[in-house]
N, C-alpha and C positions, 0 to 999 in steps of 0.2 A: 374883116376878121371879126371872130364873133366869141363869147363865150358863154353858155347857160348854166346854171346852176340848177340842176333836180332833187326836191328833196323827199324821200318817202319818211313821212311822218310816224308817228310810233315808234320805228325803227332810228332815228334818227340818222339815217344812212343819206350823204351827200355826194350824186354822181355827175357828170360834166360833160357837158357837148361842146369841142370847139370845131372852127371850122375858116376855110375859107378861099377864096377861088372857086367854088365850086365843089369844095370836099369838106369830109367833118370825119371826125372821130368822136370814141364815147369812153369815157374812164369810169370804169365799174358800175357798169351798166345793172338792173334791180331786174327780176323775171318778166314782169308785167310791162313790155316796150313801147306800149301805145305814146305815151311822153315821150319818147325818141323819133317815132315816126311822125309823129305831127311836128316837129320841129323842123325834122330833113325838108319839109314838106312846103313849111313856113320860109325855112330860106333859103331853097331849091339848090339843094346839095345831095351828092351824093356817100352814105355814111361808107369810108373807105380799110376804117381801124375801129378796132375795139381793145383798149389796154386794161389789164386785170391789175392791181396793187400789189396783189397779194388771193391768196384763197380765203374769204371770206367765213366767218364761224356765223355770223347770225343771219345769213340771210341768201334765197339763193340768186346765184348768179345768172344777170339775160343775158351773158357773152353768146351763147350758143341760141337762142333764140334770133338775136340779130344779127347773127353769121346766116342764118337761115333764110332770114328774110331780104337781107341788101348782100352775100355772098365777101362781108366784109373779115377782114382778117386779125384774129384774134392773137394777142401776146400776151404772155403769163412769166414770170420770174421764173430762174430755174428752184427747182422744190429736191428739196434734199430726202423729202419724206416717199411720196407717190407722184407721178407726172401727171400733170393734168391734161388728160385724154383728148381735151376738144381745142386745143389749143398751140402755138408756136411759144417754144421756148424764146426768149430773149432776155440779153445779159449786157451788163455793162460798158458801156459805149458803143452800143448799139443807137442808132439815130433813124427820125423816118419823117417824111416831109408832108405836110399837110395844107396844099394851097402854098403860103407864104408863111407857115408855124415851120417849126424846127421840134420834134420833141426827142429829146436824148435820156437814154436811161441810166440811170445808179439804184445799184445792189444796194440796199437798205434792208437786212435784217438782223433780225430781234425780236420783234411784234411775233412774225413766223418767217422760218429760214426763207422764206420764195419769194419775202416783200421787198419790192421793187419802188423808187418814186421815177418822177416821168417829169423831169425840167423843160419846163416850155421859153422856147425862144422866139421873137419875131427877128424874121428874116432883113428886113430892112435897117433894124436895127440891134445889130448881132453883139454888140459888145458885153451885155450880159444878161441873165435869165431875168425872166420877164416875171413868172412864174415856177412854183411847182407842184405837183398833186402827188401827196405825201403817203397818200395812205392810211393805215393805220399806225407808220412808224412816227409821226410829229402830229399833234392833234393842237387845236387853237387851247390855248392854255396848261397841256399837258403832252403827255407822251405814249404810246401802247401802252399796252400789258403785254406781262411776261413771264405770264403761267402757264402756254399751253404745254412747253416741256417742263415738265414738273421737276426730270431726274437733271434735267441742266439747267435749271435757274438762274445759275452763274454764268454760264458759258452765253445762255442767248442774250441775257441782259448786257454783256459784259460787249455782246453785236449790237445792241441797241445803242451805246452810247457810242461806239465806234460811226454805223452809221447818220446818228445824230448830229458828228462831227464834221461831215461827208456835207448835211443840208447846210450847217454856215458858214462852208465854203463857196457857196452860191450866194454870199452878198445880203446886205440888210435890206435889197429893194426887191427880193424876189416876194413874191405873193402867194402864199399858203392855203393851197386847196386841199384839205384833209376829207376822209372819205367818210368821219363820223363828225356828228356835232354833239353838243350838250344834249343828255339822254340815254345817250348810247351807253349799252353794255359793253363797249369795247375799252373805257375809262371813266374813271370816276371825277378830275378835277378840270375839265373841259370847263372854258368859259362860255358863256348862253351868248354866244355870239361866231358868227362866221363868218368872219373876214380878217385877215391878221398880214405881216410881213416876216420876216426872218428876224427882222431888227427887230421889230415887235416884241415876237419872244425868245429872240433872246434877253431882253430887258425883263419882262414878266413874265415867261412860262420859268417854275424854278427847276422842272425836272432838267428843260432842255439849257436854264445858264449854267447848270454843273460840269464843271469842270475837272473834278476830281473823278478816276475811271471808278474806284474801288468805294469812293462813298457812296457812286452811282449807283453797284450793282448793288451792294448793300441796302438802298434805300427800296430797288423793285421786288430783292427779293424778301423784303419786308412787307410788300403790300399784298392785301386781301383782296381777291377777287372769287366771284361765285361762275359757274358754270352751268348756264341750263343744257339736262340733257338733251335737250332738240339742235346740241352743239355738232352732236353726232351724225343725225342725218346730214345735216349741213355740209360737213368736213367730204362724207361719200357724195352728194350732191356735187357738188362744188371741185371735185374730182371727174367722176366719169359726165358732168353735165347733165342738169336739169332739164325738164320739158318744158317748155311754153306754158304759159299757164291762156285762160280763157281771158278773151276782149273785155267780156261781161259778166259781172262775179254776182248778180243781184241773186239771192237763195231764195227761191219761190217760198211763199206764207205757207203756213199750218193755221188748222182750227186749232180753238182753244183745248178741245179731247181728243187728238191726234197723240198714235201709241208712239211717235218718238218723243213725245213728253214725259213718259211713261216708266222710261228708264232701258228703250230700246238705242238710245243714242247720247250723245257728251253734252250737256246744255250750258252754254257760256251766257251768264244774264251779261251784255255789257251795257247795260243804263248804268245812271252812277249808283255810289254808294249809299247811299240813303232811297233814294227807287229799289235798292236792294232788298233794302235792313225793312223796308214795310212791305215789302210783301214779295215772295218769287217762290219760283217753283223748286218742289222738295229735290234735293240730291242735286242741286244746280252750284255751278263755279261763278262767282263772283268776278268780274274780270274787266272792270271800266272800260270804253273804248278805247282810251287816252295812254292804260298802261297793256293793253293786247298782246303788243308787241315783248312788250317788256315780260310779261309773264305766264302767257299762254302756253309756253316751249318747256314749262317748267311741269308741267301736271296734264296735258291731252294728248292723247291717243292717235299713231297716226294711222291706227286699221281700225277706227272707230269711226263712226257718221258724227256729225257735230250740227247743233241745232244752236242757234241765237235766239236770244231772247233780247229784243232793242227797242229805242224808243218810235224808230222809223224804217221801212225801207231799206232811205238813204243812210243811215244807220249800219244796216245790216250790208250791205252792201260794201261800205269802206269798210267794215271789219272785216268782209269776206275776202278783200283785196291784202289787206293786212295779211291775214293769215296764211291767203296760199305763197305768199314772200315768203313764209317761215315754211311752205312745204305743206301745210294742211289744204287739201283740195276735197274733202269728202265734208263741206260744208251742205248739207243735201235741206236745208229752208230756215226762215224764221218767225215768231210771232212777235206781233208791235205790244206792248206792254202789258199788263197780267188782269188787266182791267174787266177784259173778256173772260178768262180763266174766271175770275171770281163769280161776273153773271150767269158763268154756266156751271157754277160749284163743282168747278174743279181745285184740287187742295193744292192748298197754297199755305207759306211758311214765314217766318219774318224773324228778326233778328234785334235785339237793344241796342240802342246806342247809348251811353250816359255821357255822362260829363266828367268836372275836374274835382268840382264838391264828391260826387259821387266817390267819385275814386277816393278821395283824402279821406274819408268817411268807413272806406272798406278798410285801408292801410293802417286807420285808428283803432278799427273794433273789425278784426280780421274773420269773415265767415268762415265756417267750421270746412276746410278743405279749397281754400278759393286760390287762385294762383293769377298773377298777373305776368304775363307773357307779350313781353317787347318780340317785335319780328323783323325790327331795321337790320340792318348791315352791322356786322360785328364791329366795326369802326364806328359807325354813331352809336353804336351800343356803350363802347367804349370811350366814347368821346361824352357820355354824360347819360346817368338815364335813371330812372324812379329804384331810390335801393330798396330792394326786397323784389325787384322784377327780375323773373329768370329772362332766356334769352331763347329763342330758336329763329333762324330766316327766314322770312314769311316763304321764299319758294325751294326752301328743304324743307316744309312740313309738307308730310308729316318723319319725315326719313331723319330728323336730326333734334327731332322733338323730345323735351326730357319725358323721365315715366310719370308720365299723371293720369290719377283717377279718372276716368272716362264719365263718369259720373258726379263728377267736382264742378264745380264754377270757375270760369276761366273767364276774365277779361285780356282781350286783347289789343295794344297799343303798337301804334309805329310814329310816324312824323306830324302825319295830320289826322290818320282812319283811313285811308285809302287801301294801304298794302294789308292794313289790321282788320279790311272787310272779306279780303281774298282771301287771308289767311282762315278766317273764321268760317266762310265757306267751307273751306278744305277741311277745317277742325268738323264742321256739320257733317259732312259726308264720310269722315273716317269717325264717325258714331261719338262724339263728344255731344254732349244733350244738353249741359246747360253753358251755352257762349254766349258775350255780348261785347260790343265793341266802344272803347272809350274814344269817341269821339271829340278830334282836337291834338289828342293824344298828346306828344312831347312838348308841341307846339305851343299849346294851349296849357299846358303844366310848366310850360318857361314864363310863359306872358305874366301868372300866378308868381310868379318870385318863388 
């Protein structure tokens, strides 16, 4: 008996191979299956099941790739919303044998009406759950969100604690395979850790020790969460099923005066933020490899070409894998750092970064039109931030940005400069002319007392 843990990085998306006798299934299997078939492969099984948690919002689904490939059979919750086309419905005590596993299903929703967990049992020793892979309804230190019905707030939150109720009656030794980790857009107070029990949290996770239904719903439908539009392809994806995406995602190189530089295609710099801030190409998005995931879906085009700009290759290549997760496949090449561009005086642009003096220095003797613009999460905004800083999200600019002079000086701050260099990007390209970025940002104005 075996169990893998797969995790696609960026996304912070956690999928699971168990298996055994000679069989294996996959729970929420990621587009890209090469990590599944080398595993089948590793410990000469045959993949017989493919279990879905729920319809996934950030990321597409390989159920239909791996049915494709091992003729293996796919389960999906029932969906209240649209059926999911490539898939068997399966519903609550329903059971299916795997080798010497037992996996039995409960209806858990809340997260979305369809979400399903999948308690795993061994068979030799049946007296109780061994495991269960939760989905996105129980996460290691928190619990879903519960905005995708906006107009029932109450109703679905009010299924989340119901089914909440559901996971600890499976015992403090059952073991918590959630389908996200720390990172993920799918929650914000996930612990940087992935491994947990029942018992566990129900001791330390405090969404899931709540015991009260009505302070429950009260407390989700109080929380803030953002929605990237790339939530949308996802949702029809993730419906009628995805295509396979390619074995090999490397984006053949460009010269440095090649016209998709030019402004015939989407250019993501993802070197970091300071490879940014000195030099890159004009009209280019800012987009670290690190947070891709997390913010690409917010601002690129999916009937546009996309060109990287990275420090390597291998570089461009895990971004390129990144993205077609998220459904972007018209990655058509990229260049290794802007080094060349310069030698062959092609124009190139750069961005300030200052500090914490700087800053104290502007908020003392205010220049004539300057605004300083936080872009964290309305919760850390609210949880503490520089008075006199307006507010906008770094991936609703420019859609939620207040009205300012396009011609004024904007500094822009978030946790450390990170989301404050993407944001600033985006300020470049929507024609703001004088941007710089306070490097350190919050972080660095906390350490300052």
């Amino acid at each position: 008996m075996f169990l893998h843990k797969i995790k696609s990085n960026g996304l912070a998306h956690l999928s699971y191979m168990i298996g055994s006798n000679g069989k294996a299934a996959i729970i929420d299997p990621r587009r890209d299956i090469s990590a599944y078939m080398d595993l089948a492969r590793k410990e000469d099984v045959r993949i017989t099941h493919v279990f879905e948690t729920h319809r996934n919002e950030d990321f597409i689904s390989g159920a239909p790739a791996v049915r494709a490939a091992t003729g293996a059979r796919i389960l999906h919750g029932p969906n209240r919303d649209t059926p999911i086309q490539y898939a068997e419905t399966t519903r609550e005590g329903d059971h299916f044998e795997i080798g010497s596993m037992r996996i039995e299903v409960l209806e858990t929703p809340g997260h979305t009406y369809d979400s399903v967990s999948y308690v795993l049992y061994d068979t030799a020793f049946d007296n109780r759950a061994v495991g269960v892979f939760t989905g996105d309804a129980l996460f290691i230190g928190d619990v879903g969100r519960t905005d995708f019905y906006p107009d029932q707030k109450r109703e679905v939150s009010g299924l989340l604690f119901d089914s909440l109720q559901k996971l600890k009656t499976l015992g403090d030794q059952t073991i918590v395979y959630p389908a996200h980790g720390a990172g993920s857009v799918c929650g914000a107070g996930m612990a940087d850790r992935e491994f947990s029990t029942i018992g566990h949290e129900r001791l330390n996770n405090d969404r899931f020790a709540m015991t009260d239904r009505e302070a429950f719903i009260d407390a989700k439908v109080a929380e803030n969460h953002y929605q990237p539009p790339y939530f949308e392809m996802m949702e029809r994806l993730n419906t009628e099923g995805g295509a396979p995406t390619d074995r090999y995602l490397t984006p053949p190189p460009i010269s440095p005066d090649s016209e998709l530089l030019k402004g015939e295609a989407q250019i993501v710099d993802i070197r970091s933020e300071t490879d940014f801030a000195a030099a890159h190409v004009p009209g280019s998005y800012c987009i670290p490899a690190g947070m891709l995931a997390s913010f690409s879906g917010w601002f690129l085009d999916y009937d546009r070409d996309i060109v990287l700009v990275s420090d390597s290759a291998a570089q461009a290549q895990e971004a390129a894998t990144t993205l077609a997760r998220l459904g972007y496949d018209r990655v058509v090449g990229h260049h290794a750092g802007t080094v060349p561009m310069a030698t062959s005086n092609q124009p190139l642009e750069s961005i300030d970064l200052i500090d914490t003096d700087e800053v104290k220095a502007r908020l003392s003797d205010r220049p004539s039109g300057w605004t300083l613009l936080d872009v964290r999460s309305i919760d850390e905004f609210k949880g503490g931030h520089i008075e006199g800083a307006e507010h906008a999200y770094a991936g609703r600019i420019p859609v939620d940005l207040p009205d300012l002079d396009r011609s004024g000086p904007i500094t822009v701050m978030c946790g450390s400069g990170m989301r404050a260099s993407i944001a600033a990007s985006v300020l470049r390209r929507e024609g703001f002319e004088k941007v710089d970025v306070y490097y350190g940002s919050w972080k660095a104005w906390n350490s300052q007392g």
